[in-house]
Phi, psi and omega in degrees: 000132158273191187280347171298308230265001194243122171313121150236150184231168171197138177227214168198162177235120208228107186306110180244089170113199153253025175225013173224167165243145168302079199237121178286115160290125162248122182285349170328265181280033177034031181189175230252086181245163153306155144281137215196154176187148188284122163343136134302124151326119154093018154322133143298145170310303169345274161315310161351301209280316182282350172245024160259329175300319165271351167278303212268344179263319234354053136276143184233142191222152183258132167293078171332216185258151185318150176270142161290136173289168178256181200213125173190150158255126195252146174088334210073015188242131164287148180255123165249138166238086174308141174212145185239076162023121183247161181206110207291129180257359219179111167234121202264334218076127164308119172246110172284142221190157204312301184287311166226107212274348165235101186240116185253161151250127178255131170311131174353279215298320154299321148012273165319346196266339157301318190312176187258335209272151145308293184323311198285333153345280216277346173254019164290299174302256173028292210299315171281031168303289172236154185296148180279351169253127187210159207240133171250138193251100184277111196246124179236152175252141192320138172275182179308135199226337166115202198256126179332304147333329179253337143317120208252069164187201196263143194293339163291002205242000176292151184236182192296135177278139180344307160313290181339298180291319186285000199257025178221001145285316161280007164285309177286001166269347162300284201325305177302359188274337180232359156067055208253121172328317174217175188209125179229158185214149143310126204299353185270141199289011170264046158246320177324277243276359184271317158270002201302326188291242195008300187287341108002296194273299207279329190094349183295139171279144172269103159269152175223159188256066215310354188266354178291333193286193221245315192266351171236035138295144173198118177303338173284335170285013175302315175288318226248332162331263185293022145291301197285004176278143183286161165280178168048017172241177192271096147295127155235149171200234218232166169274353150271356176280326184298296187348283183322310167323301180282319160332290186320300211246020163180025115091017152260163213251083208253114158256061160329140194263160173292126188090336178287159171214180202216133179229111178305031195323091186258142165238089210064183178303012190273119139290115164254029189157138156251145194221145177213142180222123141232190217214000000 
């Protein structure tokens, strides 16, 4: 099977307190599920999952931490349907419609016996894997900026190359899924400029940071680095800085491609899930 031939979908499972869940009727298929939904060509997974939770719910929701995906086959085609721990930030109200015709909340503990799925059960159990509440720390490396080498100045002022810019377009339609408070960067500008679309749409201002760059890196300064990162926020930087970081703060060996990110769910001083995308 190719990467052609796999179904991709992405939904949430989505919490109002630590005691009731979201769960939909498709009168299609008669039966009692999470919300979910199949990609747009050149979707993010990401973005997938907060606009489809908002066509079936018309809740707009902040992401945990990730779910196990699920795996069936439709169609006579395998299905992955990637899930997130959901959290309602925004309610348009439910309109009921051809595709979904119910959205009830149900207690946890009830749940299961509604749902229609095995699968959806078995991400029901899941939750109590790790805590449901985590505050997310996103860290990205910088998009594509083209070759160092063929830049004739100086390398903080190189800027993004067309990929580059399109892969921080699609950052920012990612970004909104974790609401993140502040956006701090490496003072070089294919780092700005790796958020500027985001910070744009939120209105948020890019503070930077000289221990993010490249050239004042210093692995010793690394604990006092990752003290001063904010919570609940965006970083961006370089792919030798980022490692480090994420070792310090969730003791895994994380290599992000230029546009990729890597998202940190703390519970407290705890990481209790890591996530990587790239865009």
């Amino acid at each position: 099977m190719t990467t052609d031939d796999l179904i991709r979908a992405a939904g949430a499972v989505i919490l109002r307190g630590s005691s009731e869940v979201a769960v939909v009727h498709r009168p299609r298929y008669a039966d009692w599920t999470f919300p979910k939904g199949k990609l747009h060509p050149g979707e993010h997974v990401v973005a997938a999952a907060l606009r489809e939770v908002r066509e079936e719910t018309g809740l707009t929701v902040v992401l945990g931490r990730p779910l196990p995906p699920v795996h069936y086959r439709s169609s006579g085609r395998l299905k992955r349907v990637d899930y997130w721990v959901g959290r309602v930030a925004d309610d348009a109200g439910s309109i009921p419609d051809d595709e979904v015709d119910e959205l009830r909340w149900v207690p946890v503990e009830e749940a299961a016996g509604l749902l229609s799925y095995t699968w959806d059960v078995a991400l029901l159990r899941s939750l109590g894997d790790a805590p449901l509440d985590t505050v997310p720390l996103v860290l990205v490396r910088h998009g594509s900026a083209g070759s160092r080498d063929e830049w004739d100045g100086d390398d903080e002022a190189r800027p993004l190359d067309g990929r580059g810019a399109a892969q921080a377009a699609v950052l920012a339609t990612v970004l909104p899924a974790y609401r993140p408070g502040r956006l701090v960067s490496s003072p070089s500008a294919r780092c700005v400029q790796t958020l500027e679309p985001y910070a744009r749409v939120c209105g948020t201002a890019i503070e930077v940071d000289p221990l993010l760059s490249e050239e004042d890196q210093d692995p010793r300064r690394t604990p006092e680095l990752v003290a001063a990162l904010p919570p609940h926020a965006v970083v961006c930087s370089h792919g030798k800085v980022l490692p480090g970081l994420v070792e310090a703060l969730a003791g895994q060996d994380v290599r992000l491609p230029k546009g990729g990110l890597a998202v940190l769910h703390r519970a407290g001083e705890r990481v209790v899930a890591v996530e990587q995308h790239a865009t």
